[in-house]
PQR file with spaces between the fields and no chain letter, atoms N, CA, C, O and H, PARSE charges and radii, in Angstrom:
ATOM       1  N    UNK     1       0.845   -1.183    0.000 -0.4000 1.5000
ATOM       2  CA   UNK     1       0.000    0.000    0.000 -0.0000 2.0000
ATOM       3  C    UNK     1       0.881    1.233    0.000  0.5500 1.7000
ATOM       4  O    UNK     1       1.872    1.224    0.730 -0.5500 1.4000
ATOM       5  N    UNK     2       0.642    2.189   -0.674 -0.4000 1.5000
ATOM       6  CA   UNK     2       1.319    3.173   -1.122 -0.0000 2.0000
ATOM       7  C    UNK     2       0.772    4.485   -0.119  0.5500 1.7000
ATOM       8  O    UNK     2      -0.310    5.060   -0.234 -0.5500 1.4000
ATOM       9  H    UNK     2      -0.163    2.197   -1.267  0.4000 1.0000
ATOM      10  N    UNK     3       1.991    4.810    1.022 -0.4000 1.5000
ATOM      11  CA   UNK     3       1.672    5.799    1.936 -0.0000 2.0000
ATOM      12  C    UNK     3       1.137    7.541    0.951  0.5500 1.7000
ATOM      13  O    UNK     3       0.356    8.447    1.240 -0.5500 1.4000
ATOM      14  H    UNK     3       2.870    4.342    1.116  0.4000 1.0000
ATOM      15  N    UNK     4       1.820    7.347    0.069 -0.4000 1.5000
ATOM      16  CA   UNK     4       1.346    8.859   -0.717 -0.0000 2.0000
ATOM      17  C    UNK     4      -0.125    8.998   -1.582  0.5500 1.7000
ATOM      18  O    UNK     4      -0.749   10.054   -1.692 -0.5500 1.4000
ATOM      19  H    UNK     4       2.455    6.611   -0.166  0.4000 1.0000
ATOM      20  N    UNK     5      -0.467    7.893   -2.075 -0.4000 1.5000
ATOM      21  CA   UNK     5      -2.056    7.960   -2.034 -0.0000 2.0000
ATOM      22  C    UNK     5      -3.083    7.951   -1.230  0.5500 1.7000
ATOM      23  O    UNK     5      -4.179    8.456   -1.472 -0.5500 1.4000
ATOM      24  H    UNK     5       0.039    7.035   -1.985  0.4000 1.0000
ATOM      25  N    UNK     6      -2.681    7.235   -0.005 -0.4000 1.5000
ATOM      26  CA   UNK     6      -3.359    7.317    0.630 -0.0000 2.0000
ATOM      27  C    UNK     6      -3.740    8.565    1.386  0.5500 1.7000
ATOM      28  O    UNK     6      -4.880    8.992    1.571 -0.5500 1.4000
ATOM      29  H    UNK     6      -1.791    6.825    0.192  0.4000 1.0000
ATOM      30  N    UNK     7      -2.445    9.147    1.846 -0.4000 1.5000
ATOM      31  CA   UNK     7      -2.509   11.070    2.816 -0.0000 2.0000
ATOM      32  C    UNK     7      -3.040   12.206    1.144  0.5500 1.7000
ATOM      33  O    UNK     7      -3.154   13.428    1.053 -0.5500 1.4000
ATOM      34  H    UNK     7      -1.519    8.801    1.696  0.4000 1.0000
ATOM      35  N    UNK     8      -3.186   11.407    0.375 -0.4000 1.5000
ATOM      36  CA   UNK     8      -3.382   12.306   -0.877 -0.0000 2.0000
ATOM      37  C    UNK     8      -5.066   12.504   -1.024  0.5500 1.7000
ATOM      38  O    UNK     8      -5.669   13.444   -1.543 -0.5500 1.4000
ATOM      39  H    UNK     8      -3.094   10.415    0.449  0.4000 1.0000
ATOM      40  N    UNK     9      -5.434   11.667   -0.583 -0.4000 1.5000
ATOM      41  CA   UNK     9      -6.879   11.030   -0.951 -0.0000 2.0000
ATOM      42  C    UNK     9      -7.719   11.886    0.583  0.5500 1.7000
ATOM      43  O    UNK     9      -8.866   12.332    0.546 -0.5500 1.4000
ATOM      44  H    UNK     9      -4.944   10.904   -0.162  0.4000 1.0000
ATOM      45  N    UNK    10      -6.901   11.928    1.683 -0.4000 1.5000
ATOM      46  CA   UNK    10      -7.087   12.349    2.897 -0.0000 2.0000
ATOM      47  C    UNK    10      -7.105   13.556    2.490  0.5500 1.7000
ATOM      48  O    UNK    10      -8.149   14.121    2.815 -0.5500 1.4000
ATOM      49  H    UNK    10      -5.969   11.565    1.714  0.4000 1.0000
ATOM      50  N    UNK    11      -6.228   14.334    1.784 -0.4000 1.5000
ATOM      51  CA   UNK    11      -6.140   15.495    1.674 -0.0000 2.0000
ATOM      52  C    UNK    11      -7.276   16.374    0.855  0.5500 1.7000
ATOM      53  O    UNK    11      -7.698   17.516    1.036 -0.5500 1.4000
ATOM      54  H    UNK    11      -5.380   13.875    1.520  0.4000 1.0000
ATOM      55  N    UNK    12      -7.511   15.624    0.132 -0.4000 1.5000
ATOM      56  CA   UNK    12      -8.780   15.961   -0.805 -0.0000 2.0000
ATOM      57  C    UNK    12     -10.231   16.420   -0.366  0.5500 1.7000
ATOM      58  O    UNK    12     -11.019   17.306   -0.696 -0.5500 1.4000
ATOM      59  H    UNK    12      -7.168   14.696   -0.015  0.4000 1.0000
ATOM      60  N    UNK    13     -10.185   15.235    0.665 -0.4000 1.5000
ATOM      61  CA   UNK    13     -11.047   14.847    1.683 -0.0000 2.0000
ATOM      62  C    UNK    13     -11.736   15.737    2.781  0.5500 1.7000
ATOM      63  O    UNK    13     -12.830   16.243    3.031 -0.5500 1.4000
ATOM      64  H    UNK    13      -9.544   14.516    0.933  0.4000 1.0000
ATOM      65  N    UNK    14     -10.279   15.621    3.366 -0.4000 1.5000
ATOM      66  CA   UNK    14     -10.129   17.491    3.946 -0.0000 2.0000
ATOM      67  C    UNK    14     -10.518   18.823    3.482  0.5500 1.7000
ATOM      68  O    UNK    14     -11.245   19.651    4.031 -0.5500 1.4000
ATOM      69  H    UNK    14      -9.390   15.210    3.162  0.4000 1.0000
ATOM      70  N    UNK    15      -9.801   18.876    2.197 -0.4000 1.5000
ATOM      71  CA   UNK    15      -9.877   20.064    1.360 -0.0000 2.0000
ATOM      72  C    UNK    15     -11.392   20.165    1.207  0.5500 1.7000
ATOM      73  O    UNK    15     -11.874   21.020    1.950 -0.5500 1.4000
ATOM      74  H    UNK    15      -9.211   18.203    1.751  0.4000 1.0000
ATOM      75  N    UNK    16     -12.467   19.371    0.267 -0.4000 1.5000
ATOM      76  CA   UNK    16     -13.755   19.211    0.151 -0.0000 2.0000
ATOM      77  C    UNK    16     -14.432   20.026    1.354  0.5500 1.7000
ATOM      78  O    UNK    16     -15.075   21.073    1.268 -0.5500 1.4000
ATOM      79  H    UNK    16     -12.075   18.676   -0.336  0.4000 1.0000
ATOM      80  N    UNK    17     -14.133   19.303    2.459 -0.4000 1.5000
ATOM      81  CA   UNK    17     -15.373   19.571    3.868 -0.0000 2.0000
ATOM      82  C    UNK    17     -14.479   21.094    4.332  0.5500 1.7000
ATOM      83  O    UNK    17     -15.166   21.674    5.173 -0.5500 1.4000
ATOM      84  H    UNK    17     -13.611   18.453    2.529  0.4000 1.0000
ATOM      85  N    UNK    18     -13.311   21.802    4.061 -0.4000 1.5000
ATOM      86  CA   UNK    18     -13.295   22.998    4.209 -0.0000 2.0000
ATOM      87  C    UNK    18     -14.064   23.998    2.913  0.5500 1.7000
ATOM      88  O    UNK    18     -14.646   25.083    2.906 -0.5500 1.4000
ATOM      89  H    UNK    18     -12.753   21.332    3.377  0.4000 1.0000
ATOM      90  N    UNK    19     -13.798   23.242    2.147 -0.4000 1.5000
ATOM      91  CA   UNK    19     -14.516   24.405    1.155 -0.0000 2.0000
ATOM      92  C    UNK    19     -16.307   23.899    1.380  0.5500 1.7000
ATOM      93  O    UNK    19     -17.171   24.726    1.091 -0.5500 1.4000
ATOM      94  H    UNK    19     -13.326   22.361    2.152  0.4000 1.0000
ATOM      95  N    UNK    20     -16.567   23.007    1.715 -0.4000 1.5000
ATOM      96  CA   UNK    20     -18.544   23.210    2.093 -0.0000 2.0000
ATOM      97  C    UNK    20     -18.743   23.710    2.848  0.5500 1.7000
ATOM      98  O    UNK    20     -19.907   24.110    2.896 -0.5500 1.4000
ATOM      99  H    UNK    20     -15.864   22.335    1.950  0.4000 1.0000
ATOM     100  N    UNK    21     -17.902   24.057    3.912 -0.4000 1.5000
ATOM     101  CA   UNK    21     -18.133   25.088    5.381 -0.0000 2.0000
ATOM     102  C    UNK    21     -18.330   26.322    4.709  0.5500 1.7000
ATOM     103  O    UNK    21     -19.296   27.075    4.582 -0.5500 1.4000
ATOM     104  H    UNK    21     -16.957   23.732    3.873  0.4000 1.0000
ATOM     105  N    UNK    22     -16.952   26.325    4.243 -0.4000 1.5000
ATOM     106  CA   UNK    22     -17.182   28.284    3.701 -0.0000 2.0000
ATOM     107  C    UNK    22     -18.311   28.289    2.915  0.5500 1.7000
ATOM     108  O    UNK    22     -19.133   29.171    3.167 -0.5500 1.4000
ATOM     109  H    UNK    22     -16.168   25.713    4.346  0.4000 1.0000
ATOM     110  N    UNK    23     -18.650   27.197    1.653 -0.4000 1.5000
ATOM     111  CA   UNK    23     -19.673   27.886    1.148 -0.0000 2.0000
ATOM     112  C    UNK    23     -21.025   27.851    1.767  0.5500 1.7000
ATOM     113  O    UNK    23     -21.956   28.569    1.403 -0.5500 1.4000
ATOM     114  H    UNK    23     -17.982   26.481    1.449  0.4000 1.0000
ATOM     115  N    UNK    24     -21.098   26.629    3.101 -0.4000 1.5000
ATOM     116  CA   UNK    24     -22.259   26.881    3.737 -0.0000 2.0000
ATOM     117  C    UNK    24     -22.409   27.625    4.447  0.5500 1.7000
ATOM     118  O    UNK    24     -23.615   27.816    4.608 -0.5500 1.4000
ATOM     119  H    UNK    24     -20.342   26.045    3.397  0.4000 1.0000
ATOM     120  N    UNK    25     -21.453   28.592    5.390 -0.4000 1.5000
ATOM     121  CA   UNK    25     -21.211   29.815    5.579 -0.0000 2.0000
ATOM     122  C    UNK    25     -21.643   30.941    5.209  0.5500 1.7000
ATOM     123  O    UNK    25     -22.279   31.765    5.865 -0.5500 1.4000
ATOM     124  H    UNK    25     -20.474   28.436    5.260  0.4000 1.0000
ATOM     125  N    UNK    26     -21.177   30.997    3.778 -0.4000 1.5000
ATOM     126  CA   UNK    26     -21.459   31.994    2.731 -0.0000 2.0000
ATOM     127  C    UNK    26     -23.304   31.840    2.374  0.5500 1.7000
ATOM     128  O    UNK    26     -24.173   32.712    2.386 -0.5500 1.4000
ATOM     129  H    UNK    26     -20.661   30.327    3.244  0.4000 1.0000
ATOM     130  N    UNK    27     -23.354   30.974    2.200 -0.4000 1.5000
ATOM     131  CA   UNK    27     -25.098   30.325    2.104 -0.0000 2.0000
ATOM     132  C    UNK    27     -25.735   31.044    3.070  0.5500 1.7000
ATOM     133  O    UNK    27     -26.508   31.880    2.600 -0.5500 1.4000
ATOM     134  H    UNK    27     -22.648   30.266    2.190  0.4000 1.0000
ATOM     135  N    UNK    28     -25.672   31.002    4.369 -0.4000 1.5000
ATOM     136  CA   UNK    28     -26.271   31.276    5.728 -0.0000 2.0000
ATOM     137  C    UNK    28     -26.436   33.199    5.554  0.5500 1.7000
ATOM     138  O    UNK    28     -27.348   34.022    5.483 -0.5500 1.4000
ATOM     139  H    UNK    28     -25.044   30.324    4.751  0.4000 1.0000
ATOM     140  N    UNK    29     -24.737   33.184    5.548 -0.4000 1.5000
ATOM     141  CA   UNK    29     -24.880   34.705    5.463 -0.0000 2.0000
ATOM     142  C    UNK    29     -25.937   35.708    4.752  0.5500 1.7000
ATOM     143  O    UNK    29     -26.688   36.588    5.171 -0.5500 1.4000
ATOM     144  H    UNK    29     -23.995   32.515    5.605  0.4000 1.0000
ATOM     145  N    UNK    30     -25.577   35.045    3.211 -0.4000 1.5000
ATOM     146  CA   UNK    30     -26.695   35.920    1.934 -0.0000 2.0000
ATOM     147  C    UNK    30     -28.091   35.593    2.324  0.5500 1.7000
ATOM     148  O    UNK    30     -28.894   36.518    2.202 -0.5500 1.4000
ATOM     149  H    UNK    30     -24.967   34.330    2.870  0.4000 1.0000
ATOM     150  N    UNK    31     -28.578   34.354    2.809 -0.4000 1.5000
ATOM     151  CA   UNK    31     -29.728   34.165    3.667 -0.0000 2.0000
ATOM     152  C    UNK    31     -30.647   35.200    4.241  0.5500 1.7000
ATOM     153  O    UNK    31     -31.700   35.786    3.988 -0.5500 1.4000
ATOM     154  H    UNK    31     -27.926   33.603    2.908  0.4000 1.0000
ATOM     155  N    UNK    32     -29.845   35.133    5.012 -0.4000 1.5000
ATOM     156  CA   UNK    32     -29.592   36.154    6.639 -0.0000 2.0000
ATOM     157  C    UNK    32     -29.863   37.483    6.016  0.5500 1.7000
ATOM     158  O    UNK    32     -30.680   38.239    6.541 -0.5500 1.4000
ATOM     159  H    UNK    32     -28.990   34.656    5.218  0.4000 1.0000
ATOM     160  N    UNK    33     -29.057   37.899    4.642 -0.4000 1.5000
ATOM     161  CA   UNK    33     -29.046   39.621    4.731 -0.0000 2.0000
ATOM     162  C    UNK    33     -30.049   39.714    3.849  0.5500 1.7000
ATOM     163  O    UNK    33     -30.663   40.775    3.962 -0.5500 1.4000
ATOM     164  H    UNK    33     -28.393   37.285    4.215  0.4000 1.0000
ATOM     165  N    UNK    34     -30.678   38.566    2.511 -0.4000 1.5000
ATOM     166  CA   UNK    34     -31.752   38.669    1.857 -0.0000 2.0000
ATOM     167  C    UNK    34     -32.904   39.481    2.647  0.5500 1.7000
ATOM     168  O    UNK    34     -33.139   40.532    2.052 -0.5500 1.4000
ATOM     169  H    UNK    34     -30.179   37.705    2.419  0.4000 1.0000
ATOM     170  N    UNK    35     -33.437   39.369    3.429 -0.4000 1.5000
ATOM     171  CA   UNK    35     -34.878   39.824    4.154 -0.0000 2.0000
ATOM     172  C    UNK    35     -34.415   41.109    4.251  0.5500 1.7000
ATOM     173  O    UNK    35     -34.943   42.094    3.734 -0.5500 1.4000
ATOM     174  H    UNK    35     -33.246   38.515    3.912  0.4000 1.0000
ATOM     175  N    UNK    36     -33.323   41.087    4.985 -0.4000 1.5000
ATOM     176  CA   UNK    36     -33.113   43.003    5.102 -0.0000 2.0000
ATOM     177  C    UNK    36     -32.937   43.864    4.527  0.5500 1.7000
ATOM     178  O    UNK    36     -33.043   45.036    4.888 -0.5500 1.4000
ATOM     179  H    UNK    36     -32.894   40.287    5.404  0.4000 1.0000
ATOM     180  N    UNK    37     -32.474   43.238    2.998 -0.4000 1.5000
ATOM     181  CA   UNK    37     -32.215   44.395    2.035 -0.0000 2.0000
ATOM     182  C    UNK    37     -33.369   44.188    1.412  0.5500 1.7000
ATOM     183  O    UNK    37     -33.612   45.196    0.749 -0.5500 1.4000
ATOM     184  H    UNK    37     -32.387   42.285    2.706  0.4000 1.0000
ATOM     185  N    UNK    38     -34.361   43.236    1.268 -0.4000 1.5000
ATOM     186  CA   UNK    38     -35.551   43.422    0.572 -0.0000 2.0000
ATOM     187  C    UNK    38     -37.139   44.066    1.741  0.5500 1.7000
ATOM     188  O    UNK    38     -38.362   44.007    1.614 -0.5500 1.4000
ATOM     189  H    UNK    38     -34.163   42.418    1.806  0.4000 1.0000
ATOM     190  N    UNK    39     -36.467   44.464    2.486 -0.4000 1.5000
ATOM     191  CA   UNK    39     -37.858   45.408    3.157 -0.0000 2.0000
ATOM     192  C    UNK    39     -36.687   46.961    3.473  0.5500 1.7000
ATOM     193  O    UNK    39     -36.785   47.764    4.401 -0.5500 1.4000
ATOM     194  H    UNK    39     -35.474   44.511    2.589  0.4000 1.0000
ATOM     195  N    UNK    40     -35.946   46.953    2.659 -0.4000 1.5000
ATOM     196  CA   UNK    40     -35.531   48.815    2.908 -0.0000 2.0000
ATOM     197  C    UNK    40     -36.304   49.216    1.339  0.5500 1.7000
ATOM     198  O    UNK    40     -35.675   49.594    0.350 -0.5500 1.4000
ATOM     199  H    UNK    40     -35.867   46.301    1.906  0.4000 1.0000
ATOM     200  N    UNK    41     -37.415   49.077    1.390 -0.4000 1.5000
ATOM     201  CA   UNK    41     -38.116   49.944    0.217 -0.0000 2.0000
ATOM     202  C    UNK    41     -38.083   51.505    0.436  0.5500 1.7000
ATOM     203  O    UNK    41     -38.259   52.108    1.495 -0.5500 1.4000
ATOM     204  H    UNK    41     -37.926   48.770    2.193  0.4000 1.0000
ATOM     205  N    UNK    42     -37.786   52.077   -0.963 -0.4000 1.5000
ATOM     206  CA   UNK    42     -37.845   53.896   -0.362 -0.0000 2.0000
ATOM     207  C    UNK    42     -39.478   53.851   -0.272  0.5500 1.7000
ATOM     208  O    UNK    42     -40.385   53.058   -0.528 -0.5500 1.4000
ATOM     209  H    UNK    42     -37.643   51.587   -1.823  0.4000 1.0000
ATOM     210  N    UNK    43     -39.305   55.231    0.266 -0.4000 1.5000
ATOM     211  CA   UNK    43     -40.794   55.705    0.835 -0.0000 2.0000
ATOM     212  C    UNK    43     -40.794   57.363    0.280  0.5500 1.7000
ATOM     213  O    UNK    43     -39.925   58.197    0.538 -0.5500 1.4000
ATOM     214  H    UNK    43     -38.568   55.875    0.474  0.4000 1.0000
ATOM     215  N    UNK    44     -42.082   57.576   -0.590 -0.4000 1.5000
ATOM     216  CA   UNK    44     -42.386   59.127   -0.938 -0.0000 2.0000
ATOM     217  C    UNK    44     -43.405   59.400    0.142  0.5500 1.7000
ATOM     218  O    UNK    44     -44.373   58.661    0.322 -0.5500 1.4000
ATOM     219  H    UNK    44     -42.787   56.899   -0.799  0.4000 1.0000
ATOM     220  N    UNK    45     -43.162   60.478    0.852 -0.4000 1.5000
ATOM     221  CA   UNK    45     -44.254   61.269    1.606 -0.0000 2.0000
ATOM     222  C    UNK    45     -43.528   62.824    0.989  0.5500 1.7000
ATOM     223  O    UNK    45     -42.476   63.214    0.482 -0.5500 1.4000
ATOM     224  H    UNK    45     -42.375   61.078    0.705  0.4000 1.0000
ATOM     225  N    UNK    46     -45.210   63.501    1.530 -0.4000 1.5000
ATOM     226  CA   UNK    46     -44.962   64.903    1.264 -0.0000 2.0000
ATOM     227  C    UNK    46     -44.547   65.513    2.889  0.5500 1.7000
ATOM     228  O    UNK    46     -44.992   65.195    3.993 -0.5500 1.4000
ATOM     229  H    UNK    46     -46.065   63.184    1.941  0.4000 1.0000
ATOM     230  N    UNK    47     -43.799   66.232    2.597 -0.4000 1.5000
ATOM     231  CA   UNK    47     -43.312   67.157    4.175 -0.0000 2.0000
ATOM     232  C    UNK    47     -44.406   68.211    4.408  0.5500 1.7000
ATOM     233  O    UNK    47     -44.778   69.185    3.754 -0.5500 1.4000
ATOM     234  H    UNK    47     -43.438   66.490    1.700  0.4000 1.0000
ATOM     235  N    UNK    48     -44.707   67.782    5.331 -0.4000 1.5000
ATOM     236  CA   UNK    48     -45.647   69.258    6.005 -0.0000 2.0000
ATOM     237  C    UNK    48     -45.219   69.654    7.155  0.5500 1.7000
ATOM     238  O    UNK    48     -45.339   68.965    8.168 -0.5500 1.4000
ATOM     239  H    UNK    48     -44.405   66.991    5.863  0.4000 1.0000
ATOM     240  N    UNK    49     -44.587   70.989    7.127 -0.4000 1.5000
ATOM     241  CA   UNK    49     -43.767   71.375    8.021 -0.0000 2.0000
ATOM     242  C    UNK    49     -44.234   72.878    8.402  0.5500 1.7000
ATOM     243  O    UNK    49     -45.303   73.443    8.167 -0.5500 1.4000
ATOM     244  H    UNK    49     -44.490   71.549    6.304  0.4000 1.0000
ATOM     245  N    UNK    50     -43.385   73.213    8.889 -0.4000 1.5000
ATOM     246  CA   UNK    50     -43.620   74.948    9.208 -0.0000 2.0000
ATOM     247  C    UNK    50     -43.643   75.625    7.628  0.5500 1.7000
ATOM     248  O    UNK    50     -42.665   75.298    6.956 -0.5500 1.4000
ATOM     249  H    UNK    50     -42.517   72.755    9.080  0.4000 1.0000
ATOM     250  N    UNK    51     -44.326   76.246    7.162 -0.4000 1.5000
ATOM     251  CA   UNK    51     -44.076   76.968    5.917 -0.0000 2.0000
ATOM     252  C    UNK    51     -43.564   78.656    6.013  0.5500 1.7000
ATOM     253  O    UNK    51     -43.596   79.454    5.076 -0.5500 1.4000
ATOM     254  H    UNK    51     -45.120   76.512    7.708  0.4000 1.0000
ATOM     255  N    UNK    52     -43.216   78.857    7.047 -0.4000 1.5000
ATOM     256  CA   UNK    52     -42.219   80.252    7.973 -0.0000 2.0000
ATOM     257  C    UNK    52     -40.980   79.664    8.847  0.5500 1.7000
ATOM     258  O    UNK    52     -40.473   78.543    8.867 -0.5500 1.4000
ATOM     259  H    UNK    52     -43.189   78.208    7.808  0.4000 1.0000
ATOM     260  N    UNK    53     -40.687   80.875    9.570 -0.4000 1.5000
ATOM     261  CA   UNK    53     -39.371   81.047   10.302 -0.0000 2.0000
ATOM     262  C    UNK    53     -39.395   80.240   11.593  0.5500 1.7000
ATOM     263  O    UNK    53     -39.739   81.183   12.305 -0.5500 1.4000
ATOM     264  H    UNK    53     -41.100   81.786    9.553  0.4000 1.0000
ATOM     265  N    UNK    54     -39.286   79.113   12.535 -0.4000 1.5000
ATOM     266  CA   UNK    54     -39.205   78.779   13.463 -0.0000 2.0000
ATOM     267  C    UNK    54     -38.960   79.928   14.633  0.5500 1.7000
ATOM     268  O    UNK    54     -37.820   80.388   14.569 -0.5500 1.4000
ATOM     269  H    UNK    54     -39.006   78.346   11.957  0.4000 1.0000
ATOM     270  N    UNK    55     -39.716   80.448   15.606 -0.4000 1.5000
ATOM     271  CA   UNK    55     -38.859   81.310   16.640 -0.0000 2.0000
ATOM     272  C    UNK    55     -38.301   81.275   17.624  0.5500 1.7000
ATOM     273  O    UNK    55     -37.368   81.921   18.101 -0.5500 1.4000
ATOM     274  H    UNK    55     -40.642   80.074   15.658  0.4000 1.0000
ATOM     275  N    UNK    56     -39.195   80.086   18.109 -0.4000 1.5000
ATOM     276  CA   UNK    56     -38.964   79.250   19.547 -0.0000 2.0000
ATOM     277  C    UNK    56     -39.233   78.017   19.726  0.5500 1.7000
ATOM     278  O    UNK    56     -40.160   77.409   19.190 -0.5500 1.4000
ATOM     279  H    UNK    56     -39.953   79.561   17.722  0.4000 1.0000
ATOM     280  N    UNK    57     -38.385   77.552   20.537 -0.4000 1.5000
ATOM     281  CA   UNK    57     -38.756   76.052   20.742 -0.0000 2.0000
ATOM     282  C    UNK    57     -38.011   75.893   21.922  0.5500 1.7000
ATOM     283  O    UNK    57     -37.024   76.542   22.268 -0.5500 1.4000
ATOM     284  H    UNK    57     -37.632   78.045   20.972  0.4000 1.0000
ATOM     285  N    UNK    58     -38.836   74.535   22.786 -0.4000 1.5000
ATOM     286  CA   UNK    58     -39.282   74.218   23.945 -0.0000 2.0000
ATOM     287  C    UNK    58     -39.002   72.934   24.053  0.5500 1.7000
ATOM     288  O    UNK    58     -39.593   72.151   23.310 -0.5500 1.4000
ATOM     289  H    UNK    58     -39.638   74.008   22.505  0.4000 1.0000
ATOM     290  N    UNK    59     -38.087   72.475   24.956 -0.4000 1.5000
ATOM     291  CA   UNK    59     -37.261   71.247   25.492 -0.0000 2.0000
ATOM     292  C    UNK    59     -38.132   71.131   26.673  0.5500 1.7000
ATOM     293  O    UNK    59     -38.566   72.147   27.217 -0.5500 1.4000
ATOM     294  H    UNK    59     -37.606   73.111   25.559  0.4000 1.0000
ATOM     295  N    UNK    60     -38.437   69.847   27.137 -0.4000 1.5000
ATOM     296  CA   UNK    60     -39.079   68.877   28.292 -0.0000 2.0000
ATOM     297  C    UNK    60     -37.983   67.979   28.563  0.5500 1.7000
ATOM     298  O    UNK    60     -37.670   67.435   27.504 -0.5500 1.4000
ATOM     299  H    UNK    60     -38.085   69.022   26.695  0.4000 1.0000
ATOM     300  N    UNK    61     -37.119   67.510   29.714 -0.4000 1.5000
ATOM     301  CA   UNK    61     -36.466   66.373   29.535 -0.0000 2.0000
ATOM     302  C    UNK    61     -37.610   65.078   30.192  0.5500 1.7000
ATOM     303  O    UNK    61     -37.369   63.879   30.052 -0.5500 1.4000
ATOM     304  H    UNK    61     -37.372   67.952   30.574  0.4000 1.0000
ATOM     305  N    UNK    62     -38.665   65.537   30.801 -0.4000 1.5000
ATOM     306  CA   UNK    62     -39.808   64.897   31.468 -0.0000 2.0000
ATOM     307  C    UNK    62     -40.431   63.761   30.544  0.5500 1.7000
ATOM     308  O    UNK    62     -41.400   63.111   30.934 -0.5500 1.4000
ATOM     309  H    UNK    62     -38.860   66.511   30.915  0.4000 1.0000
């Protein structure tokens, strides 16, 4: 039995189940951020505000 096919075959092996982590990783992540970037919809409202000069204003820390 040939020691270099065999740690070769191991290695592969290895290699495989690190790269399905990351991409199940990567899977989870885009998951995860899908929902949040699909409910930041813009929003039109009209401003109704003061249509003059502000003169005073009044703080409560209550």
């Amino acid at each position: 039995m040939d020691c270099s096919k065999n740690s070769n075959g191991i290695a592969k092996v290895l290699l495989m189940k690190r790269i399905f982590r990351i991409l199940f990783v990567f899977a989870v992540i885009v998951a995860g951020l899908c929902p949040a970037i699909a409910a930041e919809k813009p929003e039109i409202f009209v401003q109704l505000g003061h249509s003059g000069s502000v003169k005073t204003v009044a703080f409560s820390p209550v």
